[in-house]
C-alpha positions as a Markdown table, in Angstrom:
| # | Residue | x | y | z |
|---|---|---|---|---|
| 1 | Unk | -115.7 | 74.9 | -226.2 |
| 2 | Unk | -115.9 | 76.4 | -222.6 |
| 3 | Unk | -117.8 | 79.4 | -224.3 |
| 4 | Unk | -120.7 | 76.9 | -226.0 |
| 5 | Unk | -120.9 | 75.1 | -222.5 |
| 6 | Unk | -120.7 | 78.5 | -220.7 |
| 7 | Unk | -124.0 | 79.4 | -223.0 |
| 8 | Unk | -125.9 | 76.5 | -222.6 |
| 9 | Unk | -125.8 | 76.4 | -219.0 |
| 10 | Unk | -126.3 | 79.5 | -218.5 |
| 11 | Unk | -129.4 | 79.1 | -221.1 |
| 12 | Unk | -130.7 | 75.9 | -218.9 |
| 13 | Unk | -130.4 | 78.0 | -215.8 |
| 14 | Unk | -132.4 | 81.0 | -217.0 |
| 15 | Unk | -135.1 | 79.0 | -218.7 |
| 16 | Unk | -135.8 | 76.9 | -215.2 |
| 17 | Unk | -136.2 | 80.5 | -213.8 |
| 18 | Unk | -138.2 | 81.5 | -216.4 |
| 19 | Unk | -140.7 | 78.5 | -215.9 |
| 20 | Unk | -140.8 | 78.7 | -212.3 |
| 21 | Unk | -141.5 | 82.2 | -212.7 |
| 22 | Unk | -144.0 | 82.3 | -215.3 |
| 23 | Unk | -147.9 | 80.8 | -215.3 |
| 24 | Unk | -149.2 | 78.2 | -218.0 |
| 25 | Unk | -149.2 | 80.9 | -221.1 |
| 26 | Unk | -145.3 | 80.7 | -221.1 |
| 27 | Unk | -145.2 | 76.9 | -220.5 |
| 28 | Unk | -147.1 | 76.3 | -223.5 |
| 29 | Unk | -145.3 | 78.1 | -225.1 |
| 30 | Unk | -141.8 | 76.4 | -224.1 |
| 31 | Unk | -143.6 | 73.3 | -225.0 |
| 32 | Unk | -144.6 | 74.1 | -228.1 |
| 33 | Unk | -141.0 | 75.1 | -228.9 |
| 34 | Unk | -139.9 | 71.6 | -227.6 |
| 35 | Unk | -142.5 | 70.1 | -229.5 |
| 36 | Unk | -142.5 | 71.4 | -233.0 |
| 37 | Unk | -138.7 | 70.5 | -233.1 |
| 38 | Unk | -139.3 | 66.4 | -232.8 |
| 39 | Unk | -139.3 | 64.0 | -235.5 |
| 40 | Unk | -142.1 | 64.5 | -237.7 |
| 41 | Unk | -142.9 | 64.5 | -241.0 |
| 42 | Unk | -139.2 | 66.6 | -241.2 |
| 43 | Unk | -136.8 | 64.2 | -239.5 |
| 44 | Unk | -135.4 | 66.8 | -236.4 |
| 45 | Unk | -131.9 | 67.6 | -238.1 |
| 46 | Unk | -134.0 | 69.6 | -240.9 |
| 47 | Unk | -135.7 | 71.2 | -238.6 |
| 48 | Unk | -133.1 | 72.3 | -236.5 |
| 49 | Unk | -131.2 | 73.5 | -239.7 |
| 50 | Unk | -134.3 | 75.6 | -240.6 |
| 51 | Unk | -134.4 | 76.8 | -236.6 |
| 52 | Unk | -131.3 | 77.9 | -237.6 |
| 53 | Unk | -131.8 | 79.8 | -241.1 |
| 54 | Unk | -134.4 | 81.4 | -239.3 |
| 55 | Unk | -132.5 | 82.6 | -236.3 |
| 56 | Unk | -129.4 | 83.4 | -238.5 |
| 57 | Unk | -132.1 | 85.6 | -240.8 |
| 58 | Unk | -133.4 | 87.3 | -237.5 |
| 59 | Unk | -130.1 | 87.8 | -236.3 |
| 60 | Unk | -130.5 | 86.4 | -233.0 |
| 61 | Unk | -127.2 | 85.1 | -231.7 |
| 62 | Unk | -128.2 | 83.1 | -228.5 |
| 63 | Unk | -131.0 | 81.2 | -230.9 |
| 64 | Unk | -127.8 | 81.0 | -233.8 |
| 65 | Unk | -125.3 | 79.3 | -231.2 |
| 66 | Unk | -128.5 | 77.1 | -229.5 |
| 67 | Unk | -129.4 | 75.7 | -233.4 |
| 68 | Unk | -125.6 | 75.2 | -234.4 |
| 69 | Unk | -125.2 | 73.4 | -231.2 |
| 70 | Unk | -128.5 | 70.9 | -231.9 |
| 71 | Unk | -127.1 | 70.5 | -235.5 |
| 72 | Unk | -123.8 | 69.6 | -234.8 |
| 73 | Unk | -125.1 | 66.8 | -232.1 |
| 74 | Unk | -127.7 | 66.1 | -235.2 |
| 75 | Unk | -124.6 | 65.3 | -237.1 |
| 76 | Unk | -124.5 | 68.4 | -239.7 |
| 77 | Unk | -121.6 | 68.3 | -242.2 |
| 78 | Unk | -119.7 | 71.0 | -242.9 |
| 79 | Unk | -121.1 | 71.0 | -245.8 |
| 80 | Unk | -124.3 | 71.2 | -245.1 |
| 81 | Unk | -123.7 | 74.4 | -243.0 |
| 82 | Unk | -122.2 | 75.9 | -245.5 |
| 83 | Unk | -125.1 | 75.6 | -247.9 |
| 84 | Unk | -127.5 | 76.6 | -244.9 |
| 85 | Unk | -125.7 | 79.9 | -244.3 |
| 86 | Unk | -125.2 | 81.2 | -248.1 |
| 87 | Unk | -129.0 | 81.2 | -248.2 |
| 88 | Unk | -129.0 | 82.6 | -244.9 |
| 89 | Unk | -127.2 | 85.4 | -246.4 |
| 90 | Unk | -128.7 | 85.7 | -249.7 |
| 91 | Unk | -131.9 | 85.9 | -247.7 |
| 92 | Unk | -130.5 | 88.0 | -245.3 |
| 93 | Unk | -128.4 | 90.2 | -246.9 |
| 94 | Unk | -124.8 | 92.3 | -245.5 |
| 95 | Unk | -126.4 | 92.6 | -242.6 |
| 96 | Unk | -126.2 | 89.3 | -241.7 |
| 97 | Unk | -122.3 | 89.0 | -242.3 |
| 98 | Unk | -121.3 | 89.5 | -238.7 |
| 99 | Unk | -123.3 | 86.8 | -237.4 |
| 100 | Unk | -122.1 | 84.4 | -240.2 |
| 101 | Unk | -118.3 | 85.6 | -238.7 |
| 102 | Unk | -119.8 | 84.5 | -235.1 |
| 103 | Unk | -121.4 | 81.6 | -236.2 |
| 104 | Unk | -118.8 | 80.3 | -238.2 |
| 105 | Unk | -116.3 | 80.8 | -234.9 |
| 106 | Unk | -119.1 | 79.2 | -233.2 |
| 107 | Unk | -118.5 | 76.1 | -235.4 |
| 108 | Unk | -115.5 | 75.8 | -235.3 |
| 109 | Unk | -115.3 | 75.7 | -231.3 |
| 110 | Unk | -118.1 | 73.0 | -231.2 |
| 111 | Unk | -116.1 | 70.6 | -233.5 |
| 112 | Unk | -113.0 | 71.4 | -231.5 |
| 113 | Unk | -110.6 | 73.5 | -233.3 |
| 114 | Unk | -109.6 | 76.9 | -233.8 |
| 115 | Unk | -111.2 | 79.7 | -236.4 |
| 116 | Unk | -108.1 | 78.4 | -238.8 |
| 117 | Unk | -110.2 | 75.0 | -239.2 |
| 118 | Unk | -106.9 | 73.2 | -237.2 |
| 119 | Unk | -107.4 | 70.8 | -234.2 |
């Protein structure tokens, strides 16, 4: 878990950088990202799941271990990862199997146990 925690400060640090940095083009932009991903029409745990298929597709690790951490505070089942991630990969395609590897690993870690599935 020290890696996920590790990530997202390091994540929280770099974006405060980032917005004291940059002018209002950025801002809006971070806001937007904050935005879109509130309750809505789509309750906020499909919409981080769908953050995620679409990060998992793009193969951006940093956005894959962000989205996996949202859904696991969301309350994602297992299950429900699972069935996110086939169509990640069927979408996807091989190319996508090392980050499945990674974010399966990453899983694991957030819900406390090792890549065996044990506590």
């Amino acid at each position: 878990m020290k890696d996920i925690e590790k990530f997202q400060d390091e994540r929280e640090n770099l974006n405060e950088k980032v917005l004291k940095f940059n002018g209002k083009i950025i801002k809006r932009f971070y806001n937007l990202d904050h935005t879109v991903y509130l309750d809505g029409a789509l309750p906020r745990k499909t919409k981080e799941i769908l953050g995620l298929i679409s990060s998992f597709v793009l193969r951006c690790d940093d956005c894959i271990n962000y989205h996996l951490a949202q859904c696991h505070e969301l309350g994602v089942t297992d299950e429900e990862l699972d069935e996110t991630l086939s169509i990640g990969v069927i979408v996807g395609g091989s190319v996508t199997i090392p980050h499945l590897r990674k974010a399966v690993k990453t899983w694991f870690k957030l819900k406390g146990k090792d890549t065996d599935g044990k506590a």
